[in-house]
N, C-alpha and C positions, 0 to 999 in steps of 0.2 A: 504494500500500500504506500501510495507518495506519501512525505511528510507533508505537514501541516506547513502555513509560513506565518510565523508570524513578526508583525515591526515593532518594534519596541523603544518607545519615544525616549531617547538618551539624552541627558544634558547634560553629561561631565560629573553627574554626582555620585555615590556609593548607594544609590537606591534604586536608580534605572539600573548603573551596572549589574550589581548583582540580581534585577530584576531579568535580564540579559542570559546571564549566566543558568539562573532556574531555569530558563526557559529552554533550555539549550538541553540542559544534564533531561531536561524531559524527552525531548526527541524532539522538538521543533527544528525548523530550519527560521533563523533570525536572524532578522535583518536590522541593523541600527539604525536611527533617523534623528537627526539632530536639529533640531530648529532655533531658527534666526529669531526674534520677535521685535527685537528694537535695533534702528542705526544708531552709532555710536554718534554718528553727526549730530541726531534729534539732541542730542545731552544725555546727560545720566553716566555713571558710570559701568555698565556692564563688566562682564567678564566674559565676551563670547568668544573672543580668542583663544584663551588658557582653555576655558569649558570644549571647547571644539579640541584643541591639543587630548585633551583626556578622555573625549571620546573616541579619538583614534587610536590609542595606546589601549584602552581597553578592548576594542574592537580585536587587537590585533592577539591582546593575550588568548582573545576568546575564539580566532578564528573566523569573524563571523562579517562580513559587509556594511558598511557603511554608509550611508549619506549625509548630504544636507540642506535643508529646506528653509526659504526667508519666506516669512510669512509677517515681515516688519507692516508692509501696507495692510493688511488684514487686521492688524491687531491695531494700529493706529487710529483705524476706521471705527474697529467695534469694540475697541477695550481703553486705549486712550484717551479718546475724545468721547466716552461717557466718564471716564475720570475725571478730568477738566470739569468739566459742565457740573457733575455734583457739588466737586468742591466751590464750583462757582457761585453756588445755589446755598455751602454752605454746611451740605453733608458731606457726612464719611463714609465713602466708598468702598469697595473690596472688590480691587482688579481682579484677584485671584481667581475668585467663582465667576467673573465673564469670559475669562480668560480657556480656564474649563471647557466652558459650553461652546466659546467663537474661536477656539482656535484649535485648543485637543481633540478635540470630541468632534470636530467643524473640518476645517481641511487639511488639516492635521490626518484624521483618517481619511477621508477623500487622495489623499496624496500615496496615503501607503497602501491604499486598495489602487492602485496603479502601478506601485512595484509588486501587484500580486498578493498580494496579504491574505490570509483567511480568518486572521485577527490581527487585532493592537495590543498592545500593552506600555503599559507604565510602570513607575516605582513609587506607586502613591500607596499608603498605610489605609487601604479599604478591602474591604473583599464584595465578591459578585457571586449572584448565584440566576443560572439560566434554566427557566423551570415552565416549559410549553410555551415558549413565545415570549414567557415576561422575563423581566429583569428586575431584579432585588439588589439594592448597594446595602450592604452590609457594612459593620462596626467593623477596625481592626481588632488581631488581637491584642495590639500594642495600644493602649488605650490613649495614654503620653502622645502618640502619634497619630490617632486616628484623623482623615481627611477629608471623610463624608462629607465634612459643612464645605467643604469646597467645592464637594460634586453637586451641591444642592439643587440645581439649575438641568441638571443636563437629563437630556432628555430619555425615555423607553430607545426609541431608532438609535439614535446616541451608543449607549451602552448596549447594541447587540455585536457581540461579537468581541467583544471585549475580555481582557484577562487582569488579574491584578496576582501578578506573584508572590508579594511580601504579605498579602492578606492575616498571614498567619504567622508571623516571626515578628520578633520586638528587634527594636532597633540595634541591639548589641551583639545579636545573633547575627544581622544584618553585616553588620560589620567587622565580626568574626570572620565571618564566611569571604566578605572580600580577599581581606588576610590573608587567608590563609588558599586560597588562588591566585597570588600576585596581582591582585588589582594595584594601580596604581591612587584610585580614591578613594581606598580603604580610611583613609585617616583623612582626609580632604573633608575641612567645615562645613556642615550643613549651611546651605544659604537662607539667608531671613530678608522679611520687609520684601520692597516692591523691585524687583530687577533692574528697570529704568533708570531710579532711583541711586539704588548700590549703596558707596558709605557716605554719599554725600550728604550735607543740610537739607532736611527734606524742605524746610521753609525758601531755602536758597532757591531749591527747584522750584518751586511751585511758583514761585516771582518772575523766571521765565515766560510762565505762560498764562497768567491770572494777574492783573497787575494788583499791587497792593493796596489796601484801602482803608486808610490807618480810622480809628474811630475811640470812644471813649466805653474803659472800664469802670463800670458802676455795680453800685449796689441796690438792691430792690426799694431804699426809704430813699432813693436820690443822691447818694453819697459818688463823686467823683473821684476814683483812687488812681488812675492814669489812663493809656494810651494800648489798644490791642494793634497790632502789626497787620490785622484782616481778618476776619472771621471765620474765615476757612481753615486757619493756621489752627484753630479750636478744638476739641470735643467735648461733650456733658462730662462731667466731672472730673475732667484736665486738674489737674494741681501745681504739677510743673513749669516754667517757663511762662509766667503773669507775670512776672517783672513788677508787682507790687509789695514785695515780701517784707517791704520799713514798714508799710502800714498794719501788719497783721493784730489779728483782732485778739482777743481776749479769750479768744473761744478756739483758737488752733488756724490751721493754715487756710487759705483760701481758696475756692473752687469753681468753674465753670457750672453754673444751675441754666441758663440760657442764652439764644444769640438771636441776636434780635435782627435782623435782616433788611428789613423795613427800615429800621432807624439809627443802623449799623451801631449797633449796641450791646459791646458783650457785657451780661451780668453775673456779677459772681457775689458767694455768699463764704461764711466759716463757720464752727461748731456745729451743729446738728445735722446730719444727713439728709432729715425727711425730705425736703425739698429735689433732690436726687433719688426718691424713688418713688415708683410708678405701678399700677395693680395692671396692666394690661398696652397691647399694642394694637394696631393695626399695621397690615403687612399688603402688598400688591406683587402682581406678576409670581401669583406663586404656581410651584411647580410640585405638584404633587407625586408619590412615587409608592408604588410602580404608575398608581393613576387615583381620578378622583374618587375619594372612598363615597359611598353609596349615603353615609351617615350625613346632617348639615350640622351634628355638634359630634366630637371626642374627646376623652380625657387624652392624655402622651405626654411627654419629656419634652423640651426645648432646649437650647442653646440658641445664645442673642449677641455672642459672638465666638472667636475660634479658640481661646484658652479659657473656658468656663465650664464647669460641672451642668451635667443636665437637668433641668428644672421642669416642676410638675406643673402644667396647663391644660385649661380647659381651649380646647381649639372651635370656632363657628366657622365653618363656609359659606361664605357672604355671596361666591359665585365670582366668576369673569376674572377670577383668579385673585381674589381679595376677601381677606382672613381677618378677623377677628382672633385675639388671642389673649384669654385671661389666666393671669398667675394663683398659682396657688400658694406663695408668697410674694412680697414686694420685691423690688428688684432695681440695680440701683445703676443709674447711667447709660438707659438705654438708647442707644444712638443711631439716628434717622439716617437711613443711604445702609447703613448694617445690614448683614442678613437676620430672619429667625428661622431656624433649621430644626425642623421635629423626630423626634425619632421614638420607636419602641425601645423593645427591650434588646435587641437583635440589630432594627434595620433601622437605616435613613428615610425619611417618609416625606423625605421633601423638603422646600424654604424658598421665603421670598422675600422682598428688599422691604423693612420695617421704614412705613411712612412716617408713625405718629404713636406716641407714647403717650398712656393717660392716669391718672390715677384711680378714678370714682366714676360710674357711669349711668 
């Protein structure tokens, strides 16, 4: 019987690699595919140089083919320039999960079903399960690593055909396994934050292409305590970098509680928290998974962003892909342009970009 082919999205890291490598020790015939997504021209400081170096060295310990694919306009079009516009707007974004759905999962696979593929794969900390047609994204077993809230977005068509190899290995095993195969990013840092980005000022970047729009830090009784840099530069419950820290109050450090848009007016408050928490959200463009449940109300888990414990909620389907979602505690900083990502006990059950945070209803 032919072997299977499958591509396997490489970036130079130690989790496609040895995503690569399983895939291989299994019987597939694997092809690497490395992708472009930003010109170094636009800014940002990238690494796709070095990252491209170490996907051919890996390639090569592994015997296995390579390419590589710019998909810089693509991503510019549908992941960039809703970046932009958020923050313009004032929300916080998460390239990450569009990134997913418009470029891995987008031509990303259209490209490697051209070098013949009969699957994809990646080196993302989720697992799949394909069971009559559907598709299930599953928790890893690495919890620390789990990257469902990223796949939040993507869709049934999406994920057919799909593989995830580390589903079931924690990160150190991960990296064991490099090791002790001669990988070369065995020990190679996990990458964080937004690629474009890199280790630069994020503020610095953002003044590229947003211009700045300086306005007054205040308090809710009218009190004028200085100058914000843009309102974008912000999020609920920020404490760092207010550059008001002579005035601090009696009651502990200072916090972002609103931003006021209209009147370019960020407000902040100190001691008590209440004011930073909220009994419930509204959420739009959601994506539901595998599909839309039969119910208009359930109880589930949420996560309201990507390093937080899952929280019990009552979920409403409002319809046209807009949710209602009430906490079964309060919950503190929840921030508009985020996702809210639901899940069982087991699987990802979907998420969509949180509009509006409330307390009382």
């Amino acid at each position: 019987m032919d072997k299977k082919t499958v591509v396997v999205g490489m970036s130079g890291g130690v989790d496609s690699s040895v995503a690569a490598l399983l895939l291989k020790r299994q019987g597939y015939n694997v092809i690497g595919l490395f992708m472009k997504n930003w010109n170094e021209e636009d800014d940002g400081v990238c690494t796709a140089e070095t990252d491209f170096s170490d996907v051919r060295r890996v390639s090569a310990t592994l015997g296995i083919p390579y390419y590589t694919v710019d998909f810089s306009k693509e991503y510019m079009d549908r992941v960039f320039k809703y970046f932009i516009d958020e923050y313009s707007k004032g929300r916080t974004p998460n390239p990450d999960v569009l990134c997913n759905r418009e470029i891995k999962f987008g031509p990303f696979k259209d490209y490697a079903k051209s070098l013949g593929a009969d699957y994809i794969a990646t080196g993302h900390y989720c697992g799949i399960s394909h069971e009559n047609g559907v598709h299930y994204l599953l928790k890893a077993k690495d919890k620390n690593k789990d990257q469902t809230y990223f796949l939040n977005q993507v869709s049934q068509e999406q994920l057919d055909g799909v593989l995830f190899p580390l589903q079931d290995l924690e990160k150190s095993e991960v990296r064991k396994i490099a090791e002790e195969n001669g990988l070369v990013t065995a020990e190679k840092k996990d990458s964080t934050g937004i690629c474009f980005i890199g280790e630069r000022n994020f503020r610095q970047f953002l003044m590229n292409y947003i211009p700045a729009n300086e306005g007054d830090i205040k308090t809710y009784d009218g009190r004028t305590l200085g100058k914000h840099y843009g309102l974008m530069y912000y999020t609920i419950g920020q404490r760092r970098g207010l550059d008001i820290g002579g005035q601090k109050g009696d009651d502990g450090r200072w916090f972002v509680i609103e931003k006021d848009l209209k009147n370019n007016v960020l407000y902040v408050a100190h001691g008590e928290e209440d004011k930073l928490f909220t009994n419930g959200l509204y959420a739009s463009g959601f994506n539901f998974m595998p599909g839309t449940p039969s119910e208009t109300s359930f109880k589930c888990t949420a996560k309201f962003r990507y390093r937080q414990d899952e929280q019990g909620v009552t979920v409403y389907n409002l319809g046209d892909g807009n949710v209602k979602v009430l906490f079964d505690k309060p919950q503190r900083a929840i921030t508009e342009g985020q996702y809210c990502v639901l899940y069982d006990d087991k699987r990802c059950l979907g998420g969509g970009v949180i509009e509006k945070a409330f307390k009382t209803e």
